[in-house]
C-alpha positions as CSV (number, residue, x, y, z in Angstrom):
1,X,128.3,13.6,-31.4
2,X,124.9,13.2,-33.4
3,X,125.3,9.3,-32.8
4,X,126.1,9.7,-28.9
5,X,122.7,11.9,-28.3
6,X,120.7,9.9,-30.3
7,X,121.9,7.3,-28.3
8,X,121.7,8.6,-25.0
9,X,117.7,9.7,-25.8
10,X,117.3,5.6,-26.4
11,X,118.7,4.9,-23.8
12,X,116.6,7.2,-21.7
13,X,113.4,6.5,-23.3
14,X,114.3,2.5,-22.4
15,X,115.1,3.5,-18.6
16,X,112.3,5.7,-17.9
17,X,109.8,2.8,-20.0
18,X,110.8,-0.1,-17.5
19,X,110.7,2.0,-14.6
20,X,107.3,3.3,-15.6
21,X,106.3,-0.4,-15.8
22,X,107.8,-1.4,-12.8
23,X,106.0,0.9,-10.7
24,X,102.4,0.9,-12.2
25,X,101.0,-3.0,-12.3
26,X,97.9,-4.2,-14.0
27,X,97.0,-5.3,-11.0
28,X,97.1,-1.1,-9.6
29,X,95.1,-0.5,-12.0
30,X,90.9,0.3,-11.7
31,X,88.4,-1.0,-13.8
32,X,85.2,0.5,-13.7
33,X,81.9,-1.6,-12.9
34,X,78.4,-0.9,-12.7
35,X,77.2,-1.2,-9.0
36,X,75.2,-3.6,-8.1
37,X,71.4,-3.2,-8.1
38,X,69.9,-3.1,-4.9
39,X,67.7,-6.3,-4.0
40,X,63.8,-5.4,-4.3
41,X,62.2,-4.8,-0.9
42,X,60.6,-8.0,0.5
43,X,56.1,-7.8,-0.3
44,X,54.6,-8.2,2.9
45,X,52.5,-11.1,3.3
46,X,49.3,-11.2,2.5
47,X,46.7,-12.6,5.0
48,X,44.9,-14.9,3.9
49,X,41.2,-15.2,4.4
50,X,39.2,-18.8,4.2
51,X,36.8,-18.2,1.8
52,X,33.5,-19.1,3.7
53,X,31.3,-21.6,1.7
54,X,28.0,-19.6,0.9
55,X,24.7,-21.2,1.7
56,X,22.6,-20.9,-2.3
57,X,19.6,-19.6,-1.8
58,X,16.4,-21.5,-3.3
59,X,16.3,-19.1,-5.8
60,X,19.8,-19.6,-7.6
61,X,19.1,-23.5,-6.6
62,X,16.0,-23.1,-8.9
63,X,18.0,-21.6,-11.8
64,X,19.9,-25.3,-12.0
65,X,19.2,-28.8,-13.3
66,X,19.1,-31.5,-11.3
67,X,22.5,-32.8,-12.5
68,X,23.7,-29.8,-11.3
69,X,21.7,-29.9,-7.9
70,X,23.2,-33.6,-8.1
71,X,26.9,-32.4,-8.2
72,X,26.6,-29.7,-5.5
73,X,25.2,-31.5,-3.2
74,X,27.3,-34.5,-3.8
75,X,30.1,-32.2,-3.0
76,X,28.6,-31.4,0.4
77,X,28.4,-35.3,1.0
78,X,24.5,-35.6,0.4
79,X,23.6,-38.2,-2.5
80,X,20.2,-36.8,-4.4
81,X,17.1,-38.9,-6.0
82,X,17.1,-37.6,-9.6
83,X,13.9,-39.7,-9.4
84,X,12.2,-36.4,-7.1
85,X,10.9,-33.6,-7.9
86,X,12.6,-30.5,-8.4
87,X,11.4,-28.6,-6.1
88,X,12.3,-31.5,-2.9
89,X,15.9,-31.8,-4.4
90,X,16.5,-28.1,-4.0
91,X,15.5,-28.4,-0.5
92,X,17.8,-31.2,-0.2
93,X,20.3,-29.3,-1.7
94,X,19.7,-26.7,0.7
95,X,19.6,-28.9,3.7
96,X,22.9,-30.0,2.4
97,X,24.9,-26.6,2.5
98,X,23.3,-25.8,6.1
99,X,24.5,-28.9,7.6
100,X,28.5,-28.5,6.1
């Protein structure tokens, strides 16, 4: 009688295993995952302003050499004398910022 309950609780505990597994798949069941971060808000766009090209004054033309006074107005277009006088190239100079 002993041997017949023992093996009645077996066979119980075998059923009620495969039916457990038959119904629940691991597929059924839910993992947990972090949720997405949201995507940062688009910056507006910033305008963008041409910087205007400031005309030197002859006083900050006068602080330079005339290699420099050379250079900036050879950026302008204007080709300098380094053979002149100070003082004419910075009005060249000058002359050469007014007419960009």
């Amino acid at each position: 009688m002993e041997n017949s309950i023992i093996g009645i609780v077996v066979v119980v505990a075998i059923a009620a295993f495969v039916i457990y597994q038959s119904f629940i798949k691991k597929d059924d069941v839910v993992e947990s995952k972090p949720a997405p971060k949201p995507a940062p808000a688009p910056t507006p766009a910033k305008k963008v302003v041409p910087a205007k090209s400031k005309v030197p004054t002859a006083a900050e033309l006068n602080k330079k050499t005339k290699a420099e006074l050379e250079l900036l107005a050879r950026d302008n277009g204007v080709e300098l004398d380094l053979r002149k006088k100070k003082a004419s190239l910075v009005k060249e100079a000058q002359q050469s910022f007014k007419q960009k």
